[in-house]
N, C-alpha and C positions, 0 to 999 in steps of 0.2 A: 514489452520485453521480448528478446526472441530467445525459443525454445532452448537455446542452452544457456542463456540468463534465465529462465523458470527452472532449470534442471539444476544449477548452482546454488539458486535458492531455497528449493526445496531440501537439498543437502546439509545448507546450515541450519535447516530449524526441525526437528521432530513432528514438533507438535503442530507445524504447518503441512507437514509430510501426512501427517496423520490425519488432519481435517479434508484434505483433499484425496487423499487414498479411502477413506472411508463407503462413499457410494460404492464402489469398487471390489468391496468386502462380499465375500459370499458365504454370510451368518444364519443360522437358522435363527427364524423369529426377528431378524436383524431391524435395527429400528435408525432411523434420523441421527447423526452426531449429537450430543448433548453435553456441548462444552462446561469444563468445570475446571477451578484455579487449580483442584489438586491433580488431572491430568496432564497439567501444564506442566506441573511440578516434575510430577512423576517424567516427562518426556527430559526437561532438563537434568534430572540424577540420569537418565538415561544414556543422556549427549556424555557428561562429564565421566559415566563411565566408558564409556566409550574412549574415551580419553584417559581414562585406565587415572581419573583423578573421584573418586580411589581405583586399586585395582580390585580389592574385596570389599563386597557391599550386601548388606540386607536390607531390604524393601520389607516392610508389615504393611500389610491394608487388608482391609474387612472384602470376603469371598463378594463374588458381580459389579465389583469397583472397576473393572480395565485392564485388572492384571496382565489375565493371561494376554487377550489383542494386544495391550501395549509394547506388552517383552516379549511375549510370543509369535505373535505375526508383523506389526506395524515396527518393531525395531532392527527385526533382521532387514525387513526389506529395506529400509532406512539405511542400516549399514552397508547393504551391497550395491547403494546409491551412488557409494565414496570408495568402500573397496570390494571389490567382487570378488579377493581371494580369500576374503573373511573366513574362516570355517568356526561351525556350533556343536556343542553338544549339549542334548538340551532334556534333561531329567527333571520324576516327577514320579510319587508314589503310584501312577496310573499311567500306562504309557498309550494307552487310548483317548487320554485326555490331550495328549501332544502330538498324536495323532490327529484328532481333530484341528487341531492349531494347523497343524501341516498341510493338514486340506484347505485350510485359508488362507492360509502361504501361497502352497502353491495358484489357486485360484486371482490371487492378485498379481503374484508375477504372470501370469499368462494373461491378464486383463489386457484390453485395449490400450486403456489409458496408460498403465504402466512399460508396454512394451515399446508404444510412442512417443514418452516421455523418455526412458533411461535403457530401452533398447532389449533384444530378445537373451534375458541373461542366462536361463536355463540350457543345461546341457544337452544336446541333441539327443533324441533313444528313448526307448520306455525311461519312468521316472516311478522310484520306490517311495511314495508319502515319509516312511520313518527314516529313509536314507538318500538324501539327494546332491547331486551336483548342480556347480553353475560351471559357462565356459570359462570363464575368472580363475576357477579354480576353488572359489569359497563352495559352505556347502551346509548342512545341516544335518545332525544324526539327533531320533530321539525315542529313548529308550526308559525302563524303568528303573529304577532304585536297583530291584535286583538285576538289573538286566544287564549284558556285557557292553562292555566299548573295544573290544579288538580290533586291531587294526584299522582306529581311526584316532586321530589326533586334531587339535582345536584348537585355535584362539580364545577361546571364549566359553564357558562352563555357567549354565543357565538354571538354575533348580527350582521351578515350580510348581509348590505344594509338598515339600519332600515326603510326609507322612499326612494318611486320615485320620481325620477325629478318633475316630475307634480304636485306634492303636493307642491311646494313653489307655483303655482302661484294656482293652482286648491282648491287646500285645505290645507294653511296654518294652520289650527290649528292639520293637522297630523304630524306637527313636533312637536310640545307639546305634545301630543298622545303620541309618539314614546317615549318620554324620559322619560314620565312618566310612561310608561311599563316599560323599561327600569332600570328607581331607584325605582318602587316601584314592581308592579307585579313578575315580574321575579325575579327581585334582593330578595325576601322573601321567593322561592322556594331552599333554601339552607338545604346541609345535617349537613353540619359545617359550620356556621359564621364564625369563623376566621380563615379559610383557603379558603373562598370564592371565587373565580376570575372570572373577568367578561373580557371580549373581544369587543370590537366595531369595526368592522374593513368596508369599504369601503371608497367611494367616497365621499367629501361635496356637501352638494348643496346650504347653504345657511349661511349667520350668524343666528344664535337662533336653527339650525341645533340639533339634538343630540347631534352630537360629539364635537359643541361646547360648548351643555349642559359638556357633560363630563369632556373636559380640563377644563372649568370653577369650576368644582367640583374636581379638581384636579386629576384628572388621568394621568397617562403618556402617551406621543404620541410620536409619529413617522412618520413623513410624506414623500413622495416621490414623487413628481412632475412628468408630465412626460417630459416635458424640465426643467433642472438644474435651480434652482434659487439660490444663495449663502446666503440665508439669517435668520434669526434666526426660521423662520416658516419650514424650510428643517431640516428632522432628520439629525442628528450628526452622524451616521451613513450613509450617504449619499456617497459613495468615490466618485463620480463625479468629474472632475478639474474645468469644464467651465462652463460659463452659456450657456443656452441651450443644453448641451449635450441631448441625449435622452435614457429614463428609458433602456427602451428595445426594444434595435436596432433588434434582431434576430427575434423578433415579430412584434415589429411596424418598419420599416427600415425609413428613412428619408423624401420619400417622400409620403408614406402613413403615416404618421403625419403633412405634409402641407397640405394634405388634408383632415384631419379629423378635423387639428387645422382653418380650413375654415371657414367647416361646424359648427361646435361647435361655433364658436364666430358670425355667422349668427344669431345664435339661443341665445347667450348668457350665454353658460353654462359652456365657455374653462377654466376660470379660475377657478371655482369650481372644476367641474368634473373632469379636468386632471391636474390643477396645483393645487389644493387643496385651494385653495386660498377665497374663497368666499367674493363677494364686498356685501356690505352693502343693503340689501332691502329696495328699495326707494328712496335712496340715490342717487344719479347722475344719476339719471334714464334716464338727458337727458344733455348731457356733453357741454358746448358753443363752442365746437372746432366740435359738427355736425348736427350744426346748420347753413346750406348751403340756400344759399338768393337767388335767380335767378330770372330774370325776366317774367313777364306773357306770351312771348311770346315762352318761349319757353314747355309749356302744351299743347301738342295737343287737338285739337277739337274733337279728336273720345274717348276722356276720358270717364269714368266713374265719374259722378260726384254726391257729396251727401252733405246734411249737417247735422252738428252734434250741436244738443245741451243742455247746462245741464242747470235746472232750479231749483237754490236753493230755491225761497221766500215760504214761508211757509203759509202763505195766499191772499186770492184772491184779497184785498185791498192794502197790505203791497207790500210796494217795495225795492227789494234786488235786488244783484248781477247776472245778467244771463251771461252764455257764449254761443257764436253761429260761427259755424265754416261753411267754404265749403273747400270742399276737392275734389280734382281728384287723380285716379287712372289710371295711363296707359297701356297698352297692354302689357310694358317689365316691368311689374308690378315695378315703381316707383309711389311715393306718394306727393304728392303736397297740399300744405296749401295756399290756394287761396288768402283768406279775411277773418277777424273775425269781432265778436260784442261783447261789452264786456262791460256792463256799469246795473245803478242801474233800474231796470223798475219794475213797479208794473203786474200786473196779465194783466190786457187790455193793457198796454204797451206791453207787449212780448206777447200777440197775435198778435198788429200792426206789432211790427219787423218782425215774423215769414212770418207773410202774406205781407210784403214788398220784404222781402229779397228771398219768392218763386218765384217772379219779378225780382229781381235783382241777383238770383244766380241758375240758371239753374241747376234743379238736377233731378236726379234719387228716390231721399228717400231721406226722412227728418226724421234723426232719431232724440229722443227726450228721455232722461232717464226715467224707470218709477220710481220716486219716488219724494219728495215733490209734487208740484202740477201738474207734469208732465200728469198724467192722466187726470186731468179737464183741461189741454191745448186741449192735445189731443179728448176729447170730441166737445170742440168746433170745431175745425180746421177738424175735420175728414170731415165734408162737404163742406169744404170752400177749401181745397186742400189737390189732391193725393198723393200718394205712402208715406202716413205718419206713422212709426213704431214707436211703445214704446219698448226700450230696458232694458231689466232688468239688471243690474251691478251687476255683479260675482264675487267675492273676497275683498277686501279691496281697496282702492282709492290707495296704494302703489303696493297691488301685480296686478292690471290692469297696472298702468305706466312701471311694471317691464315687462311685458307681452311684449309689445311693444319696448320696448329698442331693440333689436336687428333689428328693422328696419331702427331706427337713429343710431344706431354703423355701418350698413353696406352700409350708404350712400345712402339709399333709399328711403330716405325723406328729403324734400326742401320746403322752405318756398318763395312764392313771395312775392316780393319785395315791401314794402309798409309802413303807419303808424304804422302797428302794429309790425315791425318788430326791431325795438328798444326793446318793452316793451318784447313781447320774448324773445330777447337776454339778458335782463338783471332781469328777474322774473323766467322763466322756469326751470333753471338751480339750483334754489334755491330749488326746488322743494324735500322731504316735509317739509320745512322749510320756507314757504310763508305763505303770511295773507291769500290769493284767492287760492285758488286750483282748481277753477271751469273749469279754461281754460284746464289743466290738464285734467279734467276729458273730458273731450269734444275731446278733441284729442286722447286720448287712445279709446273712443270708436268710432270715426268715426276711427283710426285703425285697431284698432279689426277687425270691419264688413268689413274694404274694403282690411283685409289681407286673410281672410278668401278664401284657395287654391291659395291663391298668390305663385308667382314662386321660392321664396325664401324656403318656405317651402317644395317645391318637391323638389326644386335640392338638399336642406339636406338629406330628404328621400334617393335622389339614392345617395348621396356619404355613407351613412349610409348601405344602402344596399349591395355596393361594397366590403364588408370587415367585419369581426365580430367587435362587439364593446363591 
């Protein structure tokens, strides 16, 4: 073939662009191509967008699948193969992560091999990694979610990873944020409306997610699990046979996905993150089947013990619903619901309880929310007895209960055996769909505070550590 018969051909196929630009790549840690059906795949939704067939598209795949190289470095270059006046803009809840991409970019168009194949396409002059030109005229900007696009305009609108993990429980309203950059800011940085295309491409982390903003607004998707599911949420393009098969064996092999799929559902993230799946926030936060009953005798005495409570009534005469929990923590960091209190008291009533039950429930801290009349509890009680914190509640009354779900999914929480254990097993579960949700909240924060460096959390860390993710 002569060099501009390889140059034609390399144009019509991605994923041939890709196996041969590879060496070329200048990846930290970077390793040998390691072909796989679903990067092939992935190259063809790529082409076809490209072809603006669709012109809105979500891509789902599990984090160290190709993503970012494939739509991030390996497609631009690809496209400025064909047309050099291409322009990108190319967002991402981190824009140092697109930055690195950029430095891979750049590094392959200034390769040997690339600039003797399809010629020296960069613009002459210093060259800005998050903002560049080609002589074509195409070009690349990439910035953050929050970050501006003034006075740049695109073909082409790329979003990879639009929010992190953390933001479902940390800061839920940066998935609103994200989608509304997403259909408004960026979506209006266009050179031509009606050849417009936008890209969504990463992992779910949630329902109300972007990318379920997206399908919602009809976009086309595509999703790939990283175990096989057979079912209407798995792209059609999936050739898989079985369930469970795994995405990519040559990178993740079988028993580095037991371990990751451990870790992940420790934490509560597997079926988002790697099956694309995302369960409902709030919703089953705490499921009747782990909801384990054991008797008092088996909490050791060297526990860590605290009690948590929330105190809705609104004023100092009126009497409402309070919740009041004890809780131990053990050395092999399991979690124990000792006793509750759970009934109507006025303002001097739930000082009585509190100051009974310091009597009756041996603790470490008495934590106590601040808000309704939490603070004037606390005023009084601060001299009447120690170790008593006011805790400020973080997130919504759903994304706390969510917070802690991975310590009742991993069997690390037990309830002793008692009165209250009926009304748990048959209210909690409802949860948020109950009249009271006080107990709820009482339990998510004496969690919170007694998981704080619990062992759960490190052992994630090292299996995390063990292996890219």
């Amino acid at each position: 073939m002569t060099p501009r018969d390889v140059t034609r051909d390399l144009s019509r196929s991605l994923y041939r662009f890709a196996r041969l630009a590879w060496p070329h790549l200048e990846v930290p840690g970077g390793s040998s191509f390691r072909p796989n059906w679903h990067l092939a795949t992935l190259c063809d939704l790529l082409e076809a967008f490209r072809r603006r067939d669709p012109r809105d598209l979500v891509i789902n795949v599990p984090p160290a699948t190709g993503k970012s190289l494939f739509s991030g470095v390996l497609f631009p270059a690809w496209v400025w193969t064909i047309d050099p006046s291409h322009r990108f803009i190319y967002a991402s809840y981190d824009s140092a992560l697109l930055h690195r991409d950029a430095e891979i970019l750049l590094g392959l168009l200034r390769s040997r091999w690339y600039r003797e194949t399809f010629g020296d396409v960069l613009r002459p002059g210093p060259v800005a990694v998050g903002n560049f030109e080609l002589r074509g005229g195409g070009g690349r900007l990439s910035t953050s979610i929050r970050g501006a696009v003034t006075g740049w305009h695109a073909h082409t609108l790329i979003v990879d990873d639009p929010n992190k993990a953390q933001d479902v429980i940390r800061s839920p309203g940066e998935l609103e944020f994200a989608w509304q950059s997403i259909s408004t800011a960026f979506s209006n940085r266009t050179i031509d409306p009606a050849t417009f295309g936008r890209l969504l491409i990463g992992q779910r982390l949630a329902i109300g997610d972007p990318f379920d903003r997206a399908i919602e607004a009809g976009w086309a998707r595509h999703a790939f699990p990283m175990r096989a599911v057979r079912d209407a949420e798995t792209s059609t393009l999936d050739t898989r046979g079985e369930d469970g098969e795994i995405l990519f064996p040559a990178r993740f092999p079988p028993d580095a996905v037991a371990t990751l799929e451990e870790g992940m559902r420790l934490l509560g993230t597997w079926e988002a993150q790697y099956q694309q799946r995302p369960v409902v926030q709030g919703s089953g936060a705490i499921l009747p089947e782990w909801i384990d009953v054991v008797p008092r005798e088996v909490v050791p005495r060297d526990a860590t013990f605290i009690q948590s409570w929330d105190l809705t009534f609104k004023g100092r005469d009126a009497s409402d619903w309070i919740a009041g929990q004890w809780w131990a923590r053990t050395r092999d960091d399991q979690f124990y619901l000792l006793d509750t209190v759970f009934r109507r008291a006025s303002f001097v009533e739930t000082i009585a309880e509190i100051v009974a039950h310091r009597s009756a429930w041996p603790s470490s801290r008495v934590l106590i929310e601040d808000a309704a009349n939490g603070p004037a509890c606390e005023d009084v009680l601060r001299a009447e007895i120690g170790g008593l914190e006011l805790v400020t509640p973080e997130g919504s009354k759903e994304a706390r209960a969510v917070a802690v779900t991975p310590l009742w999914r991993a069997g690390r929480v037990h309830v002793v055996d008692g009165p209250h254990v009926a009304r748990i097993r048959r209210e909690w579960p409802k949860f948020p769909r109950m009249d009271r949700d006080d107990e709820i909240d009482a339990m998510s924060q004496a969690l919170r505070y007694l998981s704080r460096g619990a062992g759960y959390a490190a052992r994630l860390m090292a299996i995390l550590r063990g292996g890219k993710t």
